[in-house]
C-alpha positions as CSV (number, residue, x, y, z in Angstrom):
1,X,13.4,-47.1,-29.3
2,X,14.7,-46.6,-25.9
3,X,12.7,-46.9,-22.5
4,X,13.5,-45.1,-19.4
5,X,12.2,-47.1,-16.0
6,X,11.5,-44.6,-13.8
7,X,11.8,-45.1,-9.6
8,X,8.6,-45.3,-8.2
9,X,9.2,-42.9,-5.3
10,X,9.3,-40.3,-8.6
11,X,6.1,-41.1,-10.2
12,X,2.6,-39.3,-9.3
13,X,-0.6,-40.7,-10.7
14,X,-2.6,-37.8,-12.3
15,X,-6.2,-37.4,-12.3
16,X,-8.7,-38.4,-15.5
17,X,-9.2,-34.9,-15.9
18,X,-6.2,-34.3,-17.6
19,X,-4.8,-35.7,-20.6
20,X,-2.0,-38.2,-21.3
21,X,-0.8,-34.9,-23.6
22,X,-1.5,-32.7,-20.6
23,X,0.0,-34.8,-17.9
24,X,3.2,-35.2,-19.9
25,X,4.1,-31.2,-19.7
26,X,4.1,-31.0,-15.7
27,X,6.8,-32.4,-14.6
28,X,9.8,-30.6,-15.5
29,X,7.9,-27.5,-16.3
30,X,6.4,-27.5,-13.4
31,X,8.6,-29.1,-10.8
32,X,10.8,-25.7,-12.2
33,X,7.9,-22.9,-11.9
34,X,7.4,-24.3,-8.0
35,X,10.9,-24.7,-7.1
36,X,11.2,-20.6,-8.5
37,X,8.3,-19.6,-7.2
38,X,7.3,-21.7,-4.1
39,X,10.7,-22.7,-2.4
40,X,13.6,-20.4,-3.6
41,X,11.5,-17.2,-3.7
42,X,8.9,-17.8,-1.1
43,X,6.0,-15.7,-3.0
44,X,3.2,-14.7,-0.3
45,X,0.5,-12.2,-0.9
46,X,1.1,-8.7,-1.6
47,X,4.4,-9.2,-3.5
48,X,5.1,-7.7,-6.7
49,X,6.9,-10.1,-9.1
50,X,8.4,-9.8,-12.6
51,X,8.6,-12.8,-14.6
52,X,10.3,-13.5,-17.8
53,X,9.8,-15.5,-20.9
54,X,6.2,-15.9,-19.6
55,X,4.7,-17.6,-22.4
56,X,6.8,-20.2,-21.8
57,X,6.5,-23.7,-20.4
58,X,8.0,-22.8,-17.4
59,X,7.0,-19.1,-17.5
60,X,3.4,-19.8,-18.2
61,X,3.4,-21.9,-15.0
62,X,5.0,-20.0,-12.4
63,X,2.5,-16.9,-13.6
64,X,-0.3,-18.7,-12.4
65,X,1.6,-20.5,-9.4
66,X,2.4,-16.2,-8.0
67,X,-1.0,-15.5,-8.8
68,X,-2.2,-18.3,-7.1
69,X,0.1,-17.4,-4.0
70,X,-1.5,-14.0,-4.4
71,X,1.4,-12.2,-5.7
72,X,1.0,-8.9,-7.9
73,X,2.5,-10.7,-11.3
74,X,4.0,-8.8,-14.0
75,X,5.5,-10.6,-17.1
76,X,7.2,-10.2,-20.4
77,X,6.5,-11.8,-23.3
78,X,6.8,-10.9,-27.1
79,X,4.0,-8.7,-28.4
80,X,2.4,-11.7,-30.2
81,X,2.1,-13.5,-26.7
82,X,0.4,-10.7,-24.8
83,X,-3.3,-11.3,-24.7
84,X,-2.1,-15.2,-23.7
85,X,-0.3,-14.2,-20.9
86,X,-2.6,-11.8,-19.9
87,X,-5.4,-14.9,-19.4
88,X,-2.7,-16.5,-17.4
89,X,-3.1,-13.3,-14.8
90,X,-0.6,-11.4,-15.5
91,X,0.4,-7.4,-16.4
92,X,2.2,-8.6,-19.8
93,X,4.4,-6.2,-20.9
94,X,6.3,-6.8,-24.9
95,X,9.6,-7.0,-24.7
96,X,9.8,-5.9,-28.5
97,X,8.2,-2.5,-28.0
98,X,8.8,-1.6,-24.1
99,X,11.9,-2.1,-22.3
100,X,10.8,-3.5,-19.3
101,X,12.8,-1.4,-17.1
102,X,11.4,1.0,-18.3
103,X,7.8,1.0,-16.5
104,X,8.6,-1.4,-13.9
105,X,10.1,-0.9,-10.5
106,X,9.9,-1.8,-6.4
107,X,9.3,-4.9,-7.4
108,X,10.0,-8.0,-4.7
109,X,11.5,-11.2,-7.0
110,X,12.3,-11.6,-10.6
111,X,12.4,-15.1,-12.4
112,X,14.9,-14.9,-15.0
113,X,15.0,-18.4,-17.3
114,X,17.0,-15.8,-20.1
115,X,20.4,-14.3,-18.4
116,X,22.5,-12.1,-20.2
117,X,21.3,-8.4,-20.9
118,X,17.9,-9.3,-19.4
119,X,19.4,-10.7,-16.2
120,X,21.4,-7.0,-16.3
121,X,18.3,-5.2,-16.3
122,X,16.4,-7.1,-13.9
123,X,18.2,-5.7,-10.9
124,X,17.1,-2.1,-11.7
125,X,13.4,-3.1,-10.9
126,X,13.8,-5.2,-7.8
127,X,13.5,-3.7,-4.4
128,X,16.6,-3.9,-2.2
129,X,16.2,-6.8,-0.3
130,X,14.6,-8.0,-3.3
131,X,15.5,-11.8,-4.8
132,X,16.4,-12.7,-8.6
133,X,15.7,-16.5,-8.9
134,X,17.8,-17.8,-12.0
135,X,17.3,-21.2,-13.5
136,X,19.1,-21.6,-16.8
137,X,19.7,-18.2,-16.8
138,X,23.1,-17.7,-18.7
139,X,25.7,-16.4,-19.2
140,X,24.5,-13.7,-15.9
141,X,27.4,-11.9,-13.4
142,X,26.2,-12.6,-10.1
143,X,25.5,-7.6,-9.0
144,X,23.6,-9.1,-5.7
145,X,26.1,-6.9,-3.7
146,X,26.0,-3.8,-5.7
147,X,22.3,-3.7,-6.0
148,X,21.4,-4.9,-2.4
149,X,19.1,-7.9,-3.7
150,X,19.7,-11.5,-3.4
151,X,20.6,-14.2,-6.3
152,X,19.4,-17.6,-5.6
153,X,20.0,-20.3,-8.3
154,X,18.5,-23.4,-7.2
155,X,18.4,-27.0,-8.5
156,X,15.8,-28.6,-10.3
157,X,15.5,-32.8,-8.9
158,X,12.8,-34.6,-9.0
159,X,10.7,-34.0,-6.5
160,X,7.1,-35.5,-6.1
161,X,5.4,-33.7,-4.1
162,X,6.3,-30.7,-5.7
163,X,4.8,-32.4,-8.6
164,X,1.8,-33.5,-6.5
165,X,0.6,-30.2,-5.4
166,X,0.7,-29.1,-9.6
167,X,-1.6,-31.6,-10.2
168,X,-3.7,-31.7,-7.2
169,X,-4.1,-27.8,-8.5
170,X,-4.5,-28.4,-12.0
171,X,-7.1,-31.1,-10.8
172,X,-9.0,-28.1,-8.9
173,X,-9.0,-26.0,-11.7
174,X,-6.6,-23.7,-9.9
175,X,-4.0,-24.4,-12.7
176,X,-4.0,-25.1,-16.8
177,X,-1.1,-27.2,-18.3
178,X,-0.1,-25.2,-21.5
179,X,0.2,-27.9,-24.0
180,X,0.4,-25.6,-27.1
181,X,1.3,-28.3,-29.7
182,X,1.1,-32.5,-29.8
183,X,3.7,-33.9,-33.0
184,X,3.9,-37.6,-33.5
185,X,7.6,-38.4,-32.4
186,X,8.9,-38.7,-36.1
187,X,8.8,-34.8,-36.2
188,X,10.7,-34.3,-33.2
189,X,13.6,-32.3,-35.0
190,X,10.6,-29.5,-35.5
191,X,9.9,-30.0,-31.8
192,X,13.5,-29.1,-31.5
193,X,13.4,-26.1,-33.4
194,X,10.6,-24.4,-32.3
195,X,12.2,-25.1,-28.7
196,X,15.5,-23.3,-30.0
197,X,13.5,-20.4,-31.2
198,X,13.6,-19.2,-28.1
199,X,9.7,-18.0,-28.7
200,X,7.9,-21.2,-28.3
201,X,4.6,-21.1,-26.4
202,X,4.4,-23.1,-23.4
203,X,5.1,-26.7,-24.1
204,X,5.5,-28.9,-27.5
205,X,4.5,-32.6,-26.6
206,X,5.9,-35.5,-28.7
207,X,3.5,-38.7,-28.8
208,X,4.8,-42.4,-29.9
């Protein structure tokens, strides 16, 4: 087995309310949702934003980081994931029956963690002067220009005190870690899977 040591300047004690399980899906999930949400696309109240893959680990975080910021959310999700994302706060609309361009427009950012046709679509609904925040969106050709909207694709680093205002939220109540399933590490080729589905709700956690 191999060990990681990690630099303490990283690290961020979290609070006995959560759970080892629980604590374990912040930090990259949501280190990512406040980077998208709370530095690249500055949500403040009043906005109207669209985010994608909302069930997600990522997803299901930065839906309740705009609400929180009191943003107008609206997110897509399969059909099977709509009453879920819905308790997260959100207008979920299913991607397998509506396309989302479809009933959604003027809106002020878009988080797009898919690319592709998706990432195409998503500058039809944005206001100009609007902002498409991409993180691991690919393949995706930059239409800023032609649409008048701006493409920000940040880095995600470690940064703690990004991940100390999650937790200091999630210890307030403000915020839910999404820890849809626990697996003892031996079954971490089915953690893989369902994370290569595409599909998977929020985040799979993988105990020793």
């Amino acid at each position: 087995m191999e060990k990681i040591a990690l630099p303490e300047a990283e690290a961020v004690p979290f609070p006995e309310v959560l759970t080892f399980e629980q604590a374990a899906s912040l930090p990259l999930a949501g280190i990512s949702a406040w980077i998208a949400i709370v530095q690249a696309a500055n949500v403040t109240p009043g906005m109207r934003v669209l985010i994608h893959a909302a069930a997600g680990g990522v997803g299901s975080l930065a839906v309740q980081l705009a609400c929180i910021r009191g943003a107008d959310v609206i997110a897509t999700c399969s059909q099977a994931n709509v009453d879920y994302v819905q308790s997260l706060g959100a207008e979920a609309i299913a991607y397998d029956t509506t396309p989302f361009e479809d009933v959604v427009r003027d809106v002020d950012v878009v988080l797009d963690v898919i690319g592709g046709d998706v990432h195409r679509r998503s500058y039809r609904v944005l206001k100009r002067g609007g902002t498409i925040v991409c993180l691991l969106a690919a393949p995706f050709e930059d239409l800023g220009a032609q649409y008048g909207v701006k493409v920000m694709v940040p880095q995600v680093l470690s940064d703690s005190a990004a991940l100390t205002e999650i937790v200091t939220r999630v210890a307030r109540g403000q915020l839910r870690p999404c820890v849809e399933q626990i697996l003892p590490l031996s079954d971490f080729a089915t953690a893989q899977a369902i994370s290569q589905t595409g599909h998977a709700r929020g985040k799979t956690v993988l105990v020793l």
